[in-house]
C-alpha positions as CSV (number, residue, x, y, z in Angstrom):
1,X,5.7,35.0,-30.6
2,X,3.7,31.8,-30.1
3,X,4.4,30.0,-26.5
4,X,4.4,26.3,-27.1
5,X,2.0,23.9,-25.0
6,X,3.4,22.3,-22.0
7,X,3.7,18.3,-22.0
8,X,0.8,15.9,-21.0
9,X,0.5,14.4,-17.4
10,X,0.3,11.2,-18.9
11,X,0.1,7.9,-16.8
12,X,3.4,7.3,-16.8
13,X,4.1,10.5,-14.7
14,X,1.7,10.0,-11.7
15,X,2.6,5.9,-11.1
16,X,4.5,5.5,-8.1
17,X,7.3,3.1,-6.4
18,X,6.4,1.2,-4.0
19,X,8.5,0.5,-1.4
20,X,8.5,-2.6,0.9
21,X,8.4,-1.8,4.4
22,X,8.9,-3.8,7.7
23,X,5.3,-5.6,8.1
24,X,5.8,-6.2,4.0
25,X,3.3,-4.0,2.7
26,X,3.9,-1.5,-0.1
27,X,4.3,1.6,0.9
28,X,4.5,4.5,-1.2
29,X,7.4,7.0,-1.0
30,X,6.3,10.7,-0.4
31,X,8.9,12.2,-3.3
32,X,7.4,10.0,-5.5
33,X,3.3,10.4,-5.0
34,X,2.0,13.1,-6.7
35,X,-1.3,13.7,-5.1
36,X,-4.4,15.9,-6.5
37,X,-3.0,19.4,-5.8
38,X,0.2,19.0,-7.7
39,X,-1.9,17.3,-10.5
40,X,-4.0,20.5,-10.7
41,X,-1.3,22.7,-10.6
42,X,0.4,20.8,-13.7
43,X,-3.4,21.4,-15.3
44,X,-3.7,24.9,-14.7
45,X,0.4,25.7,-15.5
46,X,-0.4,23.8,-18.9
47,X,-4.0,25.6,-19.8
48,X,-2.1,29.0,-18.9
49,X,0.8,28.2,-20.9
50,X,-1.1,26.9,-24.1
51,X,-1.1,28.1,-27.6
52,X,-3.9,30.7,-27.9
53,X,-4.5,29.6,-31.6
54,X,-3.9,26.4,-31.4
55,X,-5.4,24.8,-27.9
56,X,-4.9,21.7,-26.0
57,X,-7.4,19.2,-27.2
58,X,-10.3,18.6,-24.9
59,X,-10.2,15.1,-25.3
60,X,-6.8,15.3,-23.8
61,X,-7.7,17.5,-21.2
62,X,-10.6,14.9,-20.1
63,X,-8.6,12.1,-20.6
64,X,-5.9,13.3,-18.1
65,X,-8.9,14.0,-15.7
66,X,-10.2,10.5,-15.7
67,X,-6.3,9.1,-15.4
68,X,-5.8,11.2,-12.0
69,X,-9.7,10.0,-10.8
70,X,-9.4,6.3,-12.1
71,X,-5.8,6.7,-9.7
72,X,-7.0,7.9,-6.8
73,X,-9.5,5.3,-6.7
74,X,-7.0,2.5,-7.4
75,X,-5.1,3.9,-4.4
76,X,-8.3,4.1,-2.5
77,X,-8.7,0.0,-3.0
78,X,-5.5,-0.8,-2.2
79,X,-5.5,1.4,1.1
80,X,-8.9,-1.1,2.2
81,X,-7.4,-3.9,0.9
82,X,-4.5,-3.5,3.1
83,X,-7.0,-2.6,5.8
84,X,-8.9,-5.9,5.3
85,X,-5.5,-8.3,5.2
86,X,-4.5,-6.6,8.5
87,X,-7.7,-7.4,10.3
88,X,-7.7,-11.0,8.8
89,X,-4.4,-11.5,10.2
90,X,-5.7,-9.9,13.3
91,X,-8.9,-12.6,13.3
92,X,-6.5,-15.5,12.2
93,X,-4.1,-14.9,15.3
94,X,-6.8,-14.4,17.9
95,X,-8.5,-17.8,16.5
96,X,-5.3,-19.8,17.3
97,X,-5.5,-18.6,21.2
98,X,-5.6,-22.3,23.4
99,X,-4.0,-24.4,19.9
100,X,-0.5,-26.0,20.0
101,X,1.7,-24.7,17.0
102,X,5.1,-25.6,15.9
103,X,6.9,-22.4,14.9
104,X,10.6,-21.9,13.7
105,X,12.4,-20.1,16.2
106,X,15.6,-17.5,15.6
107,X,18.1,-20.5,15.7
108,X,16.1,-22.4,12.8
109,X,14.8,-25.2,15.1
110,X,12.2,-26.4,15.6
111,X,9.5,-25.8,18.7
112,X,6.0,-26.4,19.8
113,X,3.9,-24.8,22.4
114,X,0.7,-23.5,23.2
115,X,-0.5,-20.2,22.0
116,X,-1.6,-18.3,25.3
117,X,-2.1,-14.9,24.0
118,X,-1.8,-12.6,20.9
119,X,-0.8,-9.3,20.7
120,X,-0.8,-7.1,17.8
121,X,2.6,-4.7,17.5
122,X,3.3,-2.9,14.2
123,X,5.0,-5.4,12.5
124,X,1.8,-7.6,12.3
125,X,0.2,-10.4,15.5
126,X,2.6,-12.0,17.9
127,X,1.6,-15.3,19.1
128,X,2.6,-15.5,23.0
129,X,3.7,-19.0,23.4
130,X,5.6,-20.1,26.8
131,X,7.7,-17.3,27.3
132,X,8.6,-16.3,23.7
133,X,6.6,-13.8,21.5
134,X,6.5,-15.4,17.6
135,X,5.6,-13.7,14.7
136,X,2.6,-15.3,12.5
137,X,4.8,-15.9,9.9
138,X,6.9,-18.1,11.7
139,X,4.3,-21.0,12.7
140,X,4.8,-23.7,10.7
141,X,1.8,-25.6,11.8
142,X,-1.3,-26.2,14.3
143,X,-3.0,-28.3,16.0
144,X,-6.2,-28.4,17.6
């Protein structure tokens, strides 16, 4: 009785959807990341469960391997590329310490003031100006 091959971890079945979290980076969600141990279990499940006289090609099988390693080093980038936009923003808020900005407040108006501190919480820098805390991304501009 010949036991037919098990399907290819292609591509398509190790991408993963990002989700957009608070600070607006992508995160991934954990049901949806396969990571390298359930990759190699899918591997060995499918060399086990192969035809005996007629085997998986090994040009598939070395295919699949360079998918999952060209993947974990595209999630490698992003991870320091997320890294390195956080500690621009981080460099960019600190240089704006003693410069007046204009910044939209939570009414939609308006209001200028002089940056006297930054601190950095997890949602990104907060510029202290006066007596309010503003988010980067609500300056609208600065001035020396």
């Amino acid at each position: 009785m010949p036991i037919s091959s098990t399907p290819a971890v292609t591509a398509a079945a190790t991408t993963q959807t990002p989700v957009v979290g608070a600070a607006g980076a992508a995160e991934t969600t954990a049901a949806s990341k396969l990571d390298q141990d359930t990759f190699l279990k899918l591997m060995v499940a499918q060399l086990r469960n192969q035809d005996p006289l007629n085997p998986t090609d090994s040009a598939e099988f070395l295919a699949q391997t360079a998918q999952f390693t060209s993947l974990e080093k595209l999630e490698v980038v992003a991870d320091q590329s997320a890294q390195a936009l956080a500690a621009q923003m981080a460099f960019g808020a600190s240089s704006l310490v003693g410069r007046t900005v204009t910044y939209t407040d939570s009414e939609g108006a308006e209001v200028a003031g002089t940056v006297s501190s930054v601190r950095f919480g997890p949602s990104g820098p907060l510029l202290g100006v006066g007596d309010a805390e503003v988010a980067l991304e609500q300056v609208v501009t600065v001035e020396a």
